[in-house]
C-alpha positions as CSV (number, residue, x, y, z in Angstrom):
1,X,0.0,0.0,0.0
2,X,1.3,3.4,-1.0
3,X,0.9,6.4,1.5
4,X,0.8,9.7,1.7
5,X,4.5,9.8,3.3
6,X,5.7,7.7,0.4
7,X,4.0,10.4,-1.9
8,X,5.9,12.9,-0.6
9,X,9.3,11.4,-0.6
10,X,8.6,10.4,-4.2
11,X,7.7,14.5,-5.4
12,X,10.8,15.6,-3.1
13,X,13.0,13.1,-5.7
14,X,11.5,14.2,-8.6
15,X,12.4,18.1,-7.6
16,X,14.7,19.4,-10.6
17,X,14.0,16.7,-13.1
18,X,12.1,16.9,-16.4
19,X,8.2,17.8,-16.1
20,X,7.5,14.4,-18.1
21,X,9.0,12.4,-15.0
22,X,5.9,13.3,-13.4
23,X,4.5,10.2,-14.9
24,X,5.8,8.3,-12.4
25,X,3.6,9.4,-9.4
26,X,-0.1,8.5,-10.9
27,X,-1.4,5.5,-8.9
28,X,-3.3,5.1,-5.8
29,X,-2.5,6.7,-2.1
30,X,-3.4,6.6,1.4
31,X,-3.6,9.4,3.2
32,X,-4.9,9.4,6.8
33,X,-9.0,10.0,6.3
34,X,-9.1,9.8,2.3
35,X,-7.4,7.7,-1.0
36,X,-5.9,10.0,-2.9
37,X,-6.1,8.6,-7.4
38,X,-3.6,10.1,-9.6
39,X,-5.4,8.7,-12.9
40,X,-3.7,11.1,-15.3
41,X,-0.7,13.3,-15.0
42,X,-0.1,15.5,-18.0
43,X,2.8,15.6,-20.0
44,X,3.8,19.7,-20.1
45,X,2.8,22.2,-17.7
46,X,0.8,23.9,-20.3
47,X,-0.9,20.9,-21.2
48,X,-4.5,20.4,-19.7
49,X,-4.0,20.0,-16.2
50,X,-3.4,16.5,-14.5
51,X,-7.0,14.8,-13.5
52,X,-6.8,13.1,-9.8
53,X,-9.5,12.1,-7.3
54,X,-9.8,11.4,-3.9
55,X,-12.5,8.5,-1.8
56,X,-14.0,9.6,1.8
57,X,-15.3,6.3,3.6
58,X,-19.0,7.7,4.6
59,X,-17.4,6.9,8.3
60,X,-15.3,9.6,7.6
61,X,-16.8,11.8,5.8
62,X,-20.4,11.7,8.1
63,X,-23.3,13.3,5.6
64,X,-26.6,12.1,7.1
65,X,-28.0,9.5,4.5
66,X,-31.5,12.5,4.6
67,X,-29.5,14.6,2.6
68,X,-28.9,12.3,-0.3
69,X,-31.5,9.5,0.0
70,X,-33.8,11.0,-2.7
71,X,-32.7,11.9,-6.5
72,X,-33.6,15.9,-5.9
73,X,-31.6,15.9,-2.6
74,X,-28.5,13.9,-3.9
75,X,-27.8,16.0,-6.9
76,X,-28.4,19.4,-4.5
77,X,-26.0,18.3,-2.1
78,X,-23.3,16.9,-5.1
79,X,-23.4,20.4,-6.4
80,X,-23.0,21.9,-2.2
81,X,-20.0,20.3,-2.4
82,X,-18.7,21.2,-5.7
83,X,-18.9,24.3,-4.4
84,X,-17.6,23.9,-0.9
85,X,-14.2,22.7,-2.5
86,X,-14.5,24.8,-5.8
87,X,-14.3,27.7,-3.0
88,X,-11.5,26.2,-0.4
89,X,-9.3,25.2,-3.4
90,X,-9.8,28.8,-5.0
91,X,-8.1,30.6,-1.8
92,X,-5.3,27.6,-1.4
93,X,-4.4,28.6,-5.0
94,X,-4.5,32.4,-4.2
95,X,-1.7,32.0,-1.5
96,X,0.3,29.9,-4.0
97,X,0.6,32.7,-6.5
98,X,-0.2,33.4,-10.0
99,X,-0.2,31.1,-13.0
100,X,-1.3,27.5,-13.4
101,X,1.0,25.9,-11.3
102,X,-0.2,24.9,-8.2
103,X,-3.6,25.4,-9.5
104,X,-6.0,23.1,-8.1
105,X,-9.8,23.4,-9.5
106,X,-13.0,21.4,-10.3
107,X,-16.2,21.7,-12.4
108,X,-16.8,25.7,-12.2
109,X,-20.6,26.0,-10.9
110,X,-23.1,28.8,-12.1
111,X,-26.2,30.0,-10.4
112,X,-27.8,26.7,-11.6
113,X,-27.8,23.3,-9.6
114,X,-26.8,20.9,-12.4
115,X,-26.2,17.6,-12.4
116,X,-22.3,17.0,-12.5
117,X,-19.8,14.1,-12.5
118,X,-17.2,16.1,-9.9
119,X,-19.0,15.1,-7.6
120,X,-20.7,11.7,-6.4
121,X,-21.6,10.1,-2.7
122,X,-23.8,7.0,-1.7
123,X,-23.5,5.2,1.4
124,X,-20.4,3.8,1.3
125,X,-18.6,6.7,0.1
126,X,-17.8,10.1,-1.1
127,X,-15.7,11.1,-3.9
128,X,-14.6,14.1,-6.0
129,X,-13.0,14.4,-9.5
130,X,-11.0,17.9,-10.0
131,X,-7.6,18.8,-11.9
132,X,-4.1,20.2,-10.3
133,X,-1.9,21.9,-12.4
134,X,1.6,20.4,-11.0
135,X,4.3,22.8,-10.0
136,X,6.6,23.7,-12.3
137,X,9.5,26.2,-13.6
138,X,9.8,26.4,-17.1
139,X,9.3,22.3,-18.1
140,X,10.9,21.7,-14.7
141,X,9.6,19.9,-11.9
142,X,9.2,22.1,-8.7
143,X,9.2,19.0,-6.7
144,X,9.0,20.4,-3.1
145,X,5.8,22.9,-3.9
146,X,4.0,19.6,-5.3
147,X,4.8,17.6,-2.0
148,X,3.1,20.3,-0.3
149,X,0.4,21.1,-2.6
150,X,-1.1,17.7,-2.8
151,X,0.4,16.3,0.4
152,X,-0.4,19.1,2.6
153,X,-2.9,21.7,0.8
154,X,-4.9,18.8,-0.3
155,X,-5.8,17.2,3.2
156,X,-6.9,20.6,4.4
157,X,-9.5,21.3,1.2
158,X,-10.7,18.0,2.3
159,X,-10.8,18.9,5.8
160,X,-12.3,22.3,5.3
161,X,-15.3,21.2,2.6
162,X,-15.6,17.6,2.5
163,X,-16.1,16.5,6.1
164,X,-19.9,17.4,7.1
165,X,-18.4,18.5,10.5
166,X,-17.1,21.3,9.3
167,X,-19.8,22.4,7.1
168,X,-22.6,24.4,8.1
169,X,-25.7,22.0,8.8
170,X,-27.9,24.9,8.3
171,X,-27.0,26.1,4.9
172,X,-26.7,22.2,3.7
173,X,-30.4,21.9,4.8
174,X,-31.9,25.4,3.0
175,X,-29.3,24.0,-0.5
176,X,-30.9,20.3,-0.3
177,X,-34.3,21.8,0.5
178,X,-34.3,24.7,-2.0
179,X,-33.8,22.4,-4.9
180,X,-36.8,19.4,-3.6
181,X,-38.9,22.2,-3.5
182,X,-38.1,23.4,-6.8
183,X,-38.5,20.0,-8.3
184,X,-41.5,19.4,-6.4
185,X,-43.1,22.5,-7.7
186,X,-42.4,21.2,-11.3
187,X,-44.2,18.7,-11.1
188,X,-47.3,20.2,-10.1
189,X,-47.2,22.6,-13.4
190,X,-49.3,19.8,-15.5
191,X,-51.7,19.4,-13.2
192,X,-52.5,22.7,-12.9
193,X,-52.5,23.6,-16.6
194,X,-49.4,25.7,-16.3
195,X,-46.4,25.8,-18.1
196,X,-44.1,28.2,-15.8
197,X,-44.5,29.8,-11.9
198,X,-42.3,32.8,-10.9
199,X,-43.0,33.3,-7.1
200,X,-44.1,36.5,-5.3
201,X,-40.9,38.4,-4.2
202,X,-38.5,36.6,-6.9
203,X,-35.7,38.9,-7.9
204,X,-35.6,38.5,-11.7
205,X,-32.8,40.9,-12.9
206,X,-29.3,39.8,-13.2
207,X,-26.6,41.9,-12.0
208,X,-24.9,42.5,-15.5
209,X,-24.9,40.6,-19.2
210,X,-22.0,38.6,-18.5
211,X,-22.6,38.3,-14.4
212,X,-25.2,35.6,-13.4
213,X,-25.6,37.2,-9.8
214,X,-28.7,38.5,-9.0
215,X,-28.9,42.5,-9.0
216,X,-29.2,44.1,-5.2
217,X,-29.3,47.5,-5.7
218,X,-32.7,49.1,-6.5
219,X,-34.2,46.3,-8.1
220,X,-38.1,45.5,-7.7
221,X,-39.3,42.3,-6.4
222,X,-41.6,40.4,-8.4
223,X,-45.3,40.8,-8.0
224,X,-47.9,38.4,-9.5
225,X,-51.4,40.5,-10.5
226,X,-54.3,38.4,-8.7
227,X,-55.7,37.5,-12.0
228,X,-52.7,34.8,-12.6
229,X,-51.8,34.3,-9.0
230,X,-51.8,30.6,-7.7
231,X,-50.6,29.1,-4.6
232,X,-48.5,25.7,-3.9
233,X,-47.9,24.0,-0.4
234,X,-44.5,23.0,-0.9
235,X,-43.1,19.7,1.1
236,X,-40.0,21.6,3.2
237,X,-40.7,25.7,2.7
238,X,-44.5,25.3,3.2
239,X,-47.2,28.2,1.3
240,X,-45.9,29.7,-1.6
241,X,-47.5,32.1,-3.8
242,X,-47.0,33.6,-7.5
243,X,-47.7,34.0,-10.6
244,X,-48.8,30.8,-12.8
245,X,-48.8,31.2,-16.5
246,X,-51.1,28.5,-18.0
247,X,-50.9,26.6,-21.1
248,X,-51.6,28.0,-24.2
249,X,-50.7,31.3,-25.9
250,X,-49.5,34.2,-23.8
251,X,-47.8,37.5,-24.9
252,X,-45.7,39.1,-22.3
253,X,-45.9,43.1,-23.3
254,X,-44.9,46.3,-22.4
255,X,-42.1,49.6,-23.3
256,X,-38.5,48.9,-23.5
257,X,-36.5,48.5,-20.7
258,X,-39.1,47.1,-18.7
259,X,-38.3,43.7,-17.8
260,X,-39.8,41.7,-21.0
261,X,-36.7,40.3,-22.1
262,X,-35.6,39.4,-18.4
263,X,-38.9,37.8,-17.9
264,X,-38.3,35.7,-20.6
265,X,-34.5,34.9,-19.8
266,X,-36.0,33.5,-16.4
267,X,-38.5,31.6,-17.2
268,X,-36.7,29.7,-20.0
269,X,-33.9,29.0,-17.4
270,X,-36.7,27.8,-15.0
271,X,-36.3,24.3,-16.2
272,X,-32.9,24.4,-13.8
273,X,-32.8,24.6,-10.3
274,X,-30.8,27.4,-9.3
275,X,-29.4,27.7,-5.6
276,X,-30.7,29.7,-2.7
277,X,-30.6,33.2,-2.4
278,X,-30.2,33.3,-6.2
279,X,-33.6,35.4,-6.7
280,X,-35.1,32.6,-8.9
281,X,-34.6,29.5,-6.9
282,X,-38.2,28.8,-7.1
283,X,-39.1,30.0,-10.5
284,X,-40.0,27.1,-12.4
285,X,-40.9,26.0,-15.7
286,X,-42.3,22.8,-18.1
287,X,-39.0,20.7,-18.1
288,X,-39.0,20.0,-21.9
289,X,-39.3,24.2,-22.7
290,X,-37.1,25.2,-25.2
291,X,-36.2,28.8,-26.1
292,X,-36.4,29.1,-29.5
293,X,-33.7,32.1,-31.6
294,X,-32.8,32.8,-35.1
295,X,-29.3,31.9,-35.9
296,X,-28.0,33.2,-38.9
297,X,-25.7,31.1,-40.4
298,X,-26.2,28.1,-38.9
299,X,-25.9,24.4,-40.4
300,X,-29.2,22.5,-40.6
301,X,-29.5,19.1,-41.8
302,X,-32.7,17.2,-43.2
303,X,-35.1,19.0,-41.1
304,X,-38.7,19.6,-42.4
305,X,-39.8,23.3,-42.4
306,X,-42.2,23.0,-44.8
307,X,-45.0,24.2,-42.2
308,X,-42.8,27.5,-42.6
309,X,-40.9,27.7,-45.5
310,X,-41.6,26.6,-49.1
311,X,-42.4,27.3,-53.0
312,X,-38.9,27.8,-53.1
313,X,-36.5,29.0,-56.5
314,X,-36.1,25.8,-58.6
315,X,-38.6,24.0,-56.7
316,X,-36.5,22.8,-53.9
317,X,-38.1,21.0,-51.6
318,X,-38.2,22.0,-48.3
319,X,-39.6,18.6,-46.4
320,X,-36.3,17.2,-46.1
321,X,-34.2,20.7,-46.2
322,X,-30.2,21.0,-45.5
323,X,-28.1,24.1,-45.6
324,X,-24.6,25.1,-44.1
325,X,-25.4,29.0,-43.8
326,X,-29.2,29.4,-42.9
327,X,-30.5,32.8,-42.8
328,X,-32.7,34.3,-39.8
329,X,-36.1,33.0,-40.4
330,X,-34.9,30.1,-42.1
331,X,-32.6,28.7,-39.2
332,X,-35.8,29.8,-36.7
333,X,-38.0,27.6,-38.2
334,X,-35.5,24.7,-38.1
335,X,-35.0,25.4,-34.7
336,X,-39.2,25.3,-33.5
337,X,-39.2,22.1,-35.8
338,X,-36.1,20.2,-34.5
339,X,-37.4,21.5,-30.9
340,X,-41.4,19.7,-31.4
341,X,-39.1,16.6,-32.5
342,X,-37.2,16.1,-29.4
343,X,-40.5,16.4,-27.6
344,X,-40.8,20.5,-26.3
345,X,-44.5,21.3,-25.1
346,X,-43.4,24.8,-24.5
347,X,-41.4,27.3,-26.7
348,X,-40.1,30.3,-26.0
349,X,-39.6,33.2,-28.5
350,X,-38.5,36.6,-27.8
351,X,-38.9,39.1,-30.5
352,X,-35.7,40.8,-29.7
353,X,-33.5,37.5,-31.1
354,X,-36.4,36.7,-33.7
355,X,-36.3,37.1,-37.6
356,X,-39.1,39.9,-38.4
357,X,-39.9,38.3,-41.8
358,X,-40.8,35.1,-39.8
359,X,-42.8,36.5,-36.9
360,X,-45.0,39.0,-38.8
361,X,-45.9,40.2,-42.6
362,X,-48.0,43.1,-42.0
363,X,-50.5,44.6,-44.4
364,X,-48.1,46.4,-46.7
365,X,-46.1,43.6,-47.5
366,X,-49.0,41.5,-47.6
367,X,-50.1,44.2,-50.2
368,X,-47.0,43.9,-52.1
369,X,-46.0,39.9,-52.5
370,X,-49.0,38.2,-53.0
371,X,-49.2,34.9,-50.3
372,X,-48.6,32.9,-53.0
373,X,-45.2,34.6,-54.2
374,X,-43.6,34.7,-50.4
375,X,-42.0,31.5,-49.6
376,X,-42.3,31.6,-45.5
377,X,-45.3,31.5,-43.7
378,X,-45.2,33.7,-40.8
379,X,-45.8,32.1,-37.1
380,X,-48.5,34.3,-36.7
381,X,-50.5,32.9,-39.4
382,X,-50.1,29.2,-39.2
């Protein structure tokens, strides 16, 4: 059995040498409350970084079997973690200094609770997937800074965000909880002849275009109008109260700059759960929605748009239609087609990312190309 000692001896030896002797140290380790797998060591330090994982007996590691024993629960507290050592590993690589070596990071979380393969626990076990970037100057081994990083660094991330004692029970309990309510809350859409819910109070606004964080600073908390308002009893939050938006056709309307697009944005990312405090952690919508854009330029392959487009030039059929460079309305009705293939019962269209000539020919044109003479077929008048 090789341990975490012999680990340490072996990086110290390996100080100086070539980056590619490295190699030598994938295997299997046993440090004092975890294993430790090198599966993959890469071959240059700017090569994508080397892939290890380390196994936490569930003696050790000491999550209550609650907090995983359903599907909802387990993938909520897989992502918890994620984060938890996403986090510690972040500031152990900010005391190490800049650059990739001594980098140690795993699957980068958003404000969404995903499903992830970083992460996995049952009840004999706990284990996490993540990359190290091992030390190095130039293509030379820095063998003394990887003894430590993976030797001495690593223990305490696994210390710090692994071990449920040194979590915070509390905040494991609202991250588990958050996303069964969510899912629960999905289900109960059909039922009630809805397609999407945004709860009283949600904070819809993001903080910027390129920042998923919810926006703090003067920012309006959602309010249903009692016409649409329904009410859930969830199974851990209790009463909650919002807007449902029932099947069917509904048009979301109103000036620019006032929330339309935003609305939109959040319902179509309401078939995720997304974690607490995020402002739309209970916002949910039809799991098989699809928002639906034109892409100009896009490939589409033996799709059938006829509903849309035809009486092409030449006569080219468009029941069985390819093309490597789309155009707007022709790439959005590929899109709504391909979607009602795989199975959507709810799209999603924004006018702001939608071809005009697809959405709407209004009188003039109408006036001007006879129906006959225009070869796509407007949504609105299907």
């Amino acid at each position: 059995m090789t341990t975490a000692q012999a680990l340490y001896q072996d990086l110290l030896r390996l100080d100086q040498r070539s980056y590619k002797a490295y190699k030598a140290i994938e295997g299997r380790y046993r440090f004092r409350d975890f294993w430790l797998m090198v599966d993959h060591v890469q071959g240059d330090p700017f090569a994508a970084p080397s892939r290890l994982r380390i196994q936490i007996p569930q003696a050790t590691a000491g999550f209550p079997q609650a907090l995983y024993q359903t599907r909802s629960r387990e993938i909520a507290l897989r992502d918890y973690l994620n984060r938890q050592f996403g986090q510690v590993a972040a500031q152990m690589a900010a005391k190490r200094g800049s650059g990739n070596s001594g980098l140690i990071a795993i699957a980068r979380p958003t404000q969404q609770v995903l499903e992830r393969t970083a992460v996995w626990i049952d009840d004999q076990q706990l284990e996490v997937r993540f990359t190290v970037g091992l030390p190095a100057r130039g293509r030379t081994i820095l063998g003394r800074q990887a003894a430590e990083l993976l030797c001495e660094d690593l223990p305490a991330i696994v210390n710090q965000a692994l071990l449920y004692k040194a979590l915070d029970p509390k905040a494991i309990q609202q991250h588990v909880e958050t996303v069964e309510d969510a899912d629960w809350l999905r289900q109960q859409l059909a039922g009630q002849g809805l397609v999407a819910f945004i709860p009283d109070g949600a904070i819809l606004p993001r903080s910027s275009g390129v920042d998923e964080s919810p926006l703090r600073e003067s920012v309006v908390p959602f309010m249903s109008p009692a016409s649409l308002r329904v009410e859930f009893e969830r199974p851990n939050q209790g009463k909650i109260s919002g807007m449902g938006i029932p099947a069917g056709v509904t048009l979301i309307v109103g000036g620019g700059y006032h929330g339309k697009s935003t609305l939109l944005e959040a319902i179509s990312l309401g078939v995720y759960n997304h974690i607490p405090d995020d402002g739309r952690e209970q916002i949910v919508t039809e799991a098989t929605a699809v928002k639906i854009r034109a892409e100009d330029g896009r490939s589409i392959v033996g799709v059938d748009i006829s509903p849309f487009i035809n009486h092409l030039p030449q006569g080219r059929s468009t029941i069985h239609f390819s093309s490597q460079n789309a155009s707007g309305s022709t790439s959005q009705a590929a899109n709504i087609m391909e979607a009602l293939e795989i199975g959507a019962k709810v799209l999603l269209i924004d006018e702001d990312t939608s071809a005009t000539n697809f959405m709407i020919r209004d009188r003039r044109m109408q006036a001007l190309i006879a129906k006959d003479k225009e070869p796509i077929t407007p949504i609105l008048e299907l």
